[in-house]
C-alpha positions as MATLAB code, in Angstrom:
seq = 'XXXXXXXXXXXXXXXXXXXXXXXXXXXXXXXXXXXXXXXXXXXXXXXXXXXXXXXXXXXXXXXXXXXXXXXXXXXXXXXXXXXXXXXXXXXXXXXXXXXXXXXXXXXXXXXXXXXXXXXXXXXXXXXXXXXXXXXXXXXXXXXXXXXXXXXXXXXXXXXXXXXXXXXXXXXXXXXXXXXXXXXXXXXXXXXXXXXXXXXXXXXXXXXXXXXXXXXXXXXXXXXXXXXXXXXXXXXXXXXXXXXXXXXXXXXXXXXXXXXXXXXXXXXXXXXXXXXXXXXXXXXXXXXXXXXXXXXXXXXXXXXXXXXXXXXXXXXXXXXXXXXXXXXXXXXXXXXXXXXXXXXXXXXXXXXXXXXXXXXXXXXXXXXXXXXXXXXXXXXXXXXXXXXXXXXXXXXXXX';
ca = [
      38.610   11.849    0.938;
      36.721   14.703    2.605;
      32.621   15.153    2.474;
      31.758   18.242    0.837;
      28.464   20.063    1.476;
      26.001   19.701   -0.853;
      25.006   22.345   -3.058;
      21.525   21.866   -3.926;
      19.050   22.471   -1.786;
      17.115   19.743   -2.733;
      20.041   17.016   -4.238;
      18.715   13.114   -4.593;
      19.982   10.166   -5.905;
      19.330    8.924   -9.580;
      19.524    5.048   -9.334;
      18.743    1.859  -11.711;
      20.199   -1.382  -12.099;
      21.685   -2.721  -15.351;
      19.222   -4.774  -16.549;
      15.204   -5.576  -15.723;
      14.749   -5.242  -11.876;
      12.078   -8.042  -11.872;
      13.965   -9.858  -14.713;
      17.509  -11.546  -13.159;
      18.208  -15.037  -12.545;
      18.762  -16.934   -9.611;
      23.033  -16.017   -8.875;
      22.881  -13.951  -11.616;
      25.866  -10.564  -11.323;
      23.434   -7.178  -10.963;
      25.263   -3.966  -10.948;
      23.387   -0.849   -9.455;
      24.474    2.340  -10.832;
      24.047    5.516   -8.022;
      24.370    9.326   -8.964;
      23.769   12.585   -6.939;
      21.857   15.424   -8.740;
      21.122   18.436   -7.772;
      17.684   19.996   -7.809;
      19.002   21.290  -11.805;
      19.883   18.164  -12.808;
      23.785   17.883  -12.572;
      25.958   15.831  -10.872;
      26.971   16.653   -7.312;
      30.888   15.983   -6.553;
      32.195   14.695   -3.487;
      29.660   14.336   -1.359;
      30.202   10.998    0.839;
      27.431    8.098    1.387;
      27.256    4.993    3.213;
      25.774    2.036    1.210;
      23.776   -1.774    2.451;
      23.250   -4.379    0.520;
      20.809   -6.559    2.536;
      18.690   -9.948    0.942;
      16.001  -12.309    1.013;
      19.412  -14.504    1.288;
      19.929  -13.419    4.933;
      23.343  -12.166    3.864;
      24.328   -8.097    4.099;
      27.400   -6.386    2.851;
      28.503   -2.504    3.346;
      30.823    0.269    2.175;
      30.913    3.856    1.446;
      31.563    5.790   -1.314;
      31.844    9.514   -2.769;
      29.793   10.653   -5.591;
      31.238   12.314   -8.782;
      30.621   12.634  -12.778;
      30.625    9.393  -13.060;
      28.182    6.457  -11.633;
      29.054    4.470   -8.024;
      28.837    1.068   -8.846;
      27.607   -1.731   -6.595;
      27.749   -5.410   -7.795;
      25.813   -8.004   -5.993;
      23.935  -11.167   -6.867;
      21.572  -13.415   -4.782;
      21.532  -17.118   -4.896;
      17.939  -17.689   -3.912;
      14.558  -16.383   -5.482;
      14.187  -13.397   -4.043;
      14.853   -9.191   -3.745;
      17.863   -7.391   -2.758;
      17.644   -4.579   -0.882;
      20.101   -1.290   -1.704;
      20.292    1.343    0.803;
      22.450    4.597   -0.119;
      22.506    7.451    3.124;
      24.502   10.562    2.196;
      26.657   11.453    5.541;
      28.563   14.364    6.667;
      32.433   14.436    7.886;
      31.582   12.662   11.238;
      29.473   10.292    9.945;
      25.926   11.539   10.666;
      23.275   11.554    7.875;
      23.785   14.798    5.852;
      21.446   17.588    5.833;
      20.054   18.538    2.195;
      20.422   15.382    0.329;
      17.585   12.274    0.234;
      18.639    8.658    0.880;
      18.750    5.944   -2.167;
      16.315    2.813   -1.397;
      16.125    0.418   -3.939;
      16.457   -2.929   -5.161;
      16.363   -5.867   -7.234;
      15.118   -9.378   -7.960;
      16.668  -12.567   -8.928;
      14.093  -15.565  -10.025;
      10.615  -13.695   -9.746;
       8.467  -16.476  -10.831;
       9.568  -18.561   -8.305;
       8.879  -16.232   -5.238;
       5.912  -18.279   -3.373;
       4.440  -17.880   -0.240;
       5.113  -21.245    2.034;
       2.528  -20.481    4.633;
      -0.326  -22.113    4.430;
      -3.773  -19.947    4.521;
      -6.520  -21.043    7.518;
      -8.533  -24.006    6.052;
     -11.798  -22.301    7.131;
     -10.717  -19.284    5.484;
     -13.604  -19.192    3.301;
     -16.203  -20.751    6.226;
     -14.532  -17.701    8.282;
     -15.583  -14.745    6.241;
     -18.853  -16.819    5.645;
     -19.607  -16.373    8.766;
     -18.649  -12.868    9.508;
     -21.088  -11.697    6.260;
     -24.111  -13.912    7.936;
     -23.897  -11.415   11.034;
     -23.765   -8.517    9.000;
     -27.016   -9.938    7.125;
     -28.791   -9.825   10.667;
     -28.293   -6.131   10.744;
     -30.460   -3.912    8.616;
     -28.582   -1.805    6.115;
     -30.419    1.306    8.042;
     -28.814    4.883    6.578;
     -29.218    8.230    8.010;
     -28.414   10.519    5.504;
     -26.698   14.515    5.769;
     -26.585   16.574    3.778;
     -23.479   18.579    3.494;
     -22.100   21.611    0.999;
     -18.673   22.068    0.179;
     -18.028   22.114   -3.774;
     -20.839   23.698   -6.170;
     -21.724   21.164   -8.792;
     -22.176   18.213   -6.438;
     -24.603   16.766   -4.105;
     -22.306   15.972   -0.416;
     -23.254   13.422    2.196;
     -22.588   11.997    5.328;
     -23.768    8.421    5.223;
     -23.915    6.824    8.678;
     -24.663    3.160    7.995;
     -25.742    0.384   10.713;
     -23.376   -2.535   10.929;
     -22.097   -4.889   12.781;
     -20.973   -3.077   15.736;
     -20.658    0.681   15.338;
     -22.108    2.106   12.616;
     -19.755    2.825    9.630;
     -19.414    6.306    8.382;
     -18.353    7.655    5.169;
     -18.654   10.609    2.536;
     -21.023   10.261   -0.510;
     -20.407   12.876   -3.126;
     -22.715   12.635   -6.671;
     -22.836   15.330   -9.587;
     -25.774   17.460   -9.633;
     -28.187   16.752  -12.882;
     -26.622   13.261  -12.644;
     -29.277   10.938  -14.328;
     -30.310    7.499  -13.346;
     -28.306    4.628  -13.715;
     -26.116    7.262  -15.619;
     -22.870    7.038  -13.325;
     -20.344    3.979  -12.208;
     -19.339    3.928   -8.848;
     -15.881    4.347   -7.276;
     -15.016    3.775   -3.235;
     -11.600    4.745   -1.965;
      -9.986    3.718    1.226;
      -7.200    5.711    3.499;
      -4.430    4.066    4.909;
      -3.695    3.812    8.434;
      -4.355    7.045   10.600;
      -6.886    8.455   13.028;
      -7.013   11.636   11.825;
      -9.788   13.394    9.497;
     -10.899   12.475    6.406;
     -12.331   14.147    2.912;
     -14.617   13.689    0.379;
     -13.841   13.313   -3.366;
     -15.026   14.865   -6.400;
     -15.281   13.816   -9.887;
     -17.840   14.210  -11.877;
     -17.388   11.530  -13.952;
     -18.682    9.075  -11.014;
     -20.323    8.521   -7.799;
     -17.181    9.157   -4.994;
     -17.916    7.174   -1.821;
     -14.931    7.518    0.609;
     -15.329    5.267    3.828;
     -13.930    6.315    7.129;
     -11.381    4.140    8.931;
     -13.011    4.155   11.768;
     -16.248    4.769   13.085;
     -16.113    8.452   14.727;
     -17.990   11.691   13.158;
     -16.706   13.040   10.302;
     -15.812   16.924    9.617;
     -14.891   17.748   13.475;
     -12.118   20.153   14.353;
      -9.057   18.936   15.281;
      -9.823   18.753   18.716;
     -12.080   15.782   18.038;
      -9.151   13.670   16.042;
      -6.828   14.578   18.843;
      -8.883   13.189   21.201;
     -10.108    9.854   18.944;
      -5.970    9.080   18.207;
      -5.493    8.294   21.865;
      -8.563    6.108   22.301;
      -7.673    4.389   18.717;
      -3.503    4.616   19.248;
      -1.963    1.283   17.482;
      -5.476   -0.106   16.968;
      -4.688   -3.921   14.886;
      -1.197   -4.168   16.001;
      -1.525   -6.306   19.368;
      -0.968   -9.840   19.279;
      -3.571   -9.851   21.814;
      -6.187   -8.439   19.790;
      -5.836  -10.865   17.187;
      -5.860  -13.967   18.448;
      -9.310  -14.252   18.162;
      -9.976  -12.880   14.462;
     -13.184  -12.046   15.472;
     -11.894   -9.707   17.956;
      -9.874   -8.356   15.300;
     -10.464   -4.504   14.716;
      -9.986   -5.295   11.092;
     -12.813   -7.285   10.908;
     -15.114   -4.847   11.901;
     -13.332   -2.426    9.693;
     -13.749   -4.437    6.992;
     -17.235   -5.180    7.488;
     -17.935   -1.027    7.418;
     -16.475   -1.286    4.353;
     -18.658   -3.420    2.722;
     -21.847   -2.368    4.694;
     -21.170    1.215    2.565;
     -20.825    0.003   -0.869;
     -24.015   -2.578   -0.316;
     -25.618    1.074    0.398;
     -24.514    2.619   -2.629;
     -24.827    0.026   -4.720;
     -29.020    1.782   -4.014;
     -28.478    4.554   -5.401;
     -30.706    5.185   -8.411;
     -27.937    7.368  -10.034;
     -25.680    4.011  -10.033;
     -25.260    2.253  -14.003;
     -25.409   -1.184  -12.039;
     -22.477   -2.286  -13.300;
     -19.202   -0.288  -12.804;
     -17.703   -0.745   -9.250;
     -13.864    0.339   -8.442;
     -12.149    0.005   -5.098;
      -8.826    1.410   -4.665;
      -6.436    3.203   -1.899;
      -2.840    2.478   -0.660;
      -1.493    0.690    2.301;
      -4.274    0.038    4.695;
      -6.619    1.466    2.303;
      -5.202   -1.159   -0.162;
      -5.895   -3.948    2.030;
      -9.338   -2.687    2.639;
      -9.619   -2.462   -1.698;
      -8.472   -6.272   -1.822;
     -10.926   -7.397    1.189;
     -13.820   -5.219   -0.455;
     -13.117   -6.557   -3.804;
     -13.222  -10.611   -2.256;
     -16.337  -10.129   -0.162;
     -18.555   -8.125   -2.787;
     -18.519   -9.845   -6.271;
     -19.723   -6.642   -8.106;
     -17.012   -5.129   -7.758;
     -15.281   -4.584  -11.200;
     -11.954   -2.848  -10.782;
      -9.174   -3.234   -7.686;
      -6.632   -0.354   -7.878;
      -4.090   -0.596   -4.967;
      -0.826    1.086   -4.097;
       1.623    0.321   -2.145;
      -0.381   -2.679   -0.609;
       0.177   -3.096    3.093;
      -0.430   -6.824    4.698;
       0.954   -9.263    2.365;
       2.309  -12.487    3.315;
       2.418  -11.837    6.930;
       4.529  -14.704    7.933;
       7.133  -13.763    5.737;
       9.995  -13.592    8.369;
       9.734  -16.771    8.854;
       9.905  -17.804    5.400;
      12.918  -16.236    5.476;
      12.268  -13.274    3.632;
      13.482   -9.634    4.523;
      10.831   -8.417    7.070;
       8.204   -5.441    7.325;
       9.353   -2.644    9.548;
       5.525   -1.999   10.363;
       3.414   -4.948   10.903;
       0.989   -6.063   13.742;
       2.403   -8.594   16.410;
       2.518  -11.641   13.942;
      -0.514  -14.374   15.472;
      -1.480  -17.192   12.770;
      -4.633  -15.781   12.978;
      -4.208  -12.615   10.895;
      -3.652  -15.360    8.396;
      -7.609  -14.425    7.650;
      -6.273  -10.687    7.440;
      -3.420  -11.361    4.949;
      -4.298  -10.100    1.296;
      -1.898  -12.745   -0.450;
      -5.012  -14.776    1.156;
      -7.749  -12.611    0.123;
      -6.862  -12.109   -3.848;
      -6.882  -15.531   -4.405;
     -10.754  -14.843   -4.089;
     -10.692  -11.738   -5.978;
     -12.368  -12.198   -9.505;
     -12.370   -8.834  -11.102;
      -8.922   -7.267  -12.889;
      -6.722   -5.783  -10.246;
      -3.782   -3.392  -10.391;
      -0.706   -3.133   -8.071;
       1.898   -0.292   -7.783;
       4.555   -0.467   -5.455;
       7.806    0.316   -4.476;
      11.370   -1.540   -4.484;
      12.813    0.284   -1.010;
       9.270   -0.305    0.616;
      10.123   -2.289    3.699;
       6.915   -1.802    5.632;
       5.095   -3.792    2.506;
       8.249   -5.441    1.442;
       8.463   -6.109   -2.251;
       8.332  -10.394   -1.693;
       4.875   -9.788   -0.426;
       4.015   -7.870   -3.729;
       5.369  -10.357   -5.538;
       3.231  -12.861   -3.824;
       0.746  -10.706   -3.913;
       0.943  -10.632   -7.753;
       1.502  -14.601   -8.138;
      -1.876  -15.525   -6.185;
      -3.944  -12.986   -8.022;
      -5.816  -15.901  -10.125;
      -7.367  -13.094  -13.343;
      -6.067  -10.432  -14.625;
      -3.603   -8.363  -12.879;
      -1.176   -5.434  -13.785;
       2.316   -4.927  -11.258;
       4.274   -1.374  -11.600;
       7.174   -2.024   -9.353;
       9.267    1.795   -9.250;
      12.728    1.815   -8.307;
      14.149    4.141   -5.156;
      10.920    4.485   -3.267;
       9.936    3.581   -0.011;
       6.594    3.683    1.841;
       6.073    7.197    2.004;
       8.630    8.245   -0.750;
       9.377    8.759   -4.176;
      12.219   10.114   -6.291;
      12.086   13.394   -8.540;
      14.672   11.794  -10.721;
      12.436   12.415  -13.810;
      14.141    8.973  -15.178;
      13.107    7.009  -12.366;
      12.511    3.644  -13.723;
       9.354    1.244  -12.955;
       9.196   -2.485  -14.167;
       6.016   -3.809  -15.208;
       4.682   -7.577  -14.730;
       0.785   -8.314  -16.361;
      -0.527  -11.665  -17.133;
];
């Protein structure tokens, strides 16, 4: 049968499964259902896609297909706990991926409660990140403080913070007329990247956003430029991280808590609210912030990058972005780190995220010891979501 072009500009696939994603059992039949809409809504006909089924079984399977009215179907099952993985490209005549039409990246799980991570964490985990805190208690928390404007209504800073090692740098942003102890406190965290960041505003709280890295904040481009070649693939080497102390995530995460100990000063604080939150990177730093300062109150994360980071070898379906595995970063892995994490947390995530692959959520969500929330949304990958207004998302609390 021949490809046609796609009509809509913008066409995408609308794809569930026929039951709970999170819910099947261990060999248990799951049928996927895939449509192509166009950017109106209605089906697109005869447009040609290659499909993978691949597993936390080891074991992949392939075809193609051609939209219509009417759903593609793709039965599978997997006879171990753990996800499968559906991957739907749309391709042209010759084969190529076609223009005008995003992929389908999804999946499923069979036996949820019994995903586990089989690694064992560093038995001076704990002593470890002891440790690290007692050098940051030798350096005083000393805070030069700049003024910036950029929104009416709220008082901007520049906080540049002694730590260990450089100083850590961040934007502070409070409402004007803000009253004493009248506000709770909320700290977000980037992902990975090198490149500028901005302040928040809401004037419902005090906004502290903490740089990555420690380089000046609100430079031109030329600055950035310059800092991504000195900081290009920073964490990633093997070599780096076989000494955790060595680690540039250590130092990172130190920053990180060096600049809410800060804020936690500020008169206009209500001493008691504190939430962390970001996505990826700036998930892991959430999860490490939330472990190593106890006042914390609220850990919001997205798409949470560094989970289980020996998965591979457990023989799960791997990350397609992860440092050079050392059993060292064992003291960087969050399935690790919110064990130790006593306030409520909440995880969103993504099914056709393979650079934080959905066994490390799970993981992530069975080692979380109080309360925690899981949104897991269907065809979504790291740095994608579907506009099929139906998009499901499966929910796990306890």
């Amino acid at each position: 049968m021949l490809s046609l072009p796609v009509s809509a500009s913008n066409a995408y696939f609308a794809g569930s499964c026929d039951g709970d994603a999170l819910g099947y059992k261990i060999g248990e039949k799951m049928k996927f259902s895939l449509r192509i809409l166009d950017d109106r809504g209605n089906a697109v006909k005869g447009q040609k896609f290659k499909w993978v089924r691949r597993g936390d079984d080891g074991i992949t399977e392939s075809g193609t297909a051609v939209s219509g009215k009417e759903p593609v179907v793709i039965e599978t099952s997997i006879g171990v706990a753990g996800f499968v993985r559906i991957t739907a490209t749309p391709v042209d005549n010759s084969g190529k991926r076609a223009k005008n039409c995003d992929a389908f990246d999804g999946g499923a799980c069979a036996g949820f409660g019994e995903i586990r991570q089989t690694t064992p964490e560093p038995r001076d985990f704990d002593g470890f990140w002891r440790r690290q805190l007692s050098y940051l208690d030798k350096v005083p928390p000393k805070c030069k403080k700049e003024p910036v404007f950029l929104v009416p209504g709220f008082k901007t800073y520049i906080l540049t913070i002694d730590c260990v090692g450089k100083p850590a740098k961040a934007y502070l942003t409070i409402p004007e007329g803000a009253k004493e102890k009248s506000l709770p406190l909320s700290v977000f965290f980037r992902g990975y990247g090198i490149g500028r960041i901005y302040p928040k505003f809401d004037r419902s709280c005090i906004s502290l956003s903490v740089a990555r890295h420690s380089y000046d904040l609100g430079r031109d481009d030329d600055y950035y430029k310059s800092q991504s070649v000195l900081l290009k693939n920073f964490g990633m080497k093997a070599s780096e991280n076989k000494n955790p102390e060595n680690s540039y995530f250590r130092n990172m995460l130190l920053r990180d808590h060096r600049a809410i100990e800060v804020a936690k000063k500020l008169p206009e604080w209500d001493g008691k609210n504190i939430k962390v939150s970001g996505g990826s990177m700036g998930a892991f730093r959430s999860i490490f912030a939330a472990m190593l300062d106890k006042d914390i109150t609220l850990c919001d994360v997205f798409i949470p990058w560094l989970s289980n980071l020996n998965g591979e070898a457990e023989g799960k379906m791997k990350s397609i972005c992860m440092p050079e595995y050392v059993p060292e970063l064992l003291y960087y892995d969050i399935s690790n780190a919110i064990k130790r994490v006593e306030c409520p947390v909440k995880i969103s995530a993504r099914l056709g995220d393979y650079e934080c692959p959905p066994s490390g959520i799970a993981i992530l969500y069975h080692n979380t010891k109080g309360r925690v929330e899981l949104n897991f949304s269907q065809n979504g990958t790291h740095g994608y979501t579907s506009p099929w207004k139906d998009n499901p998302t499966y929910s796990r609390s306890k």
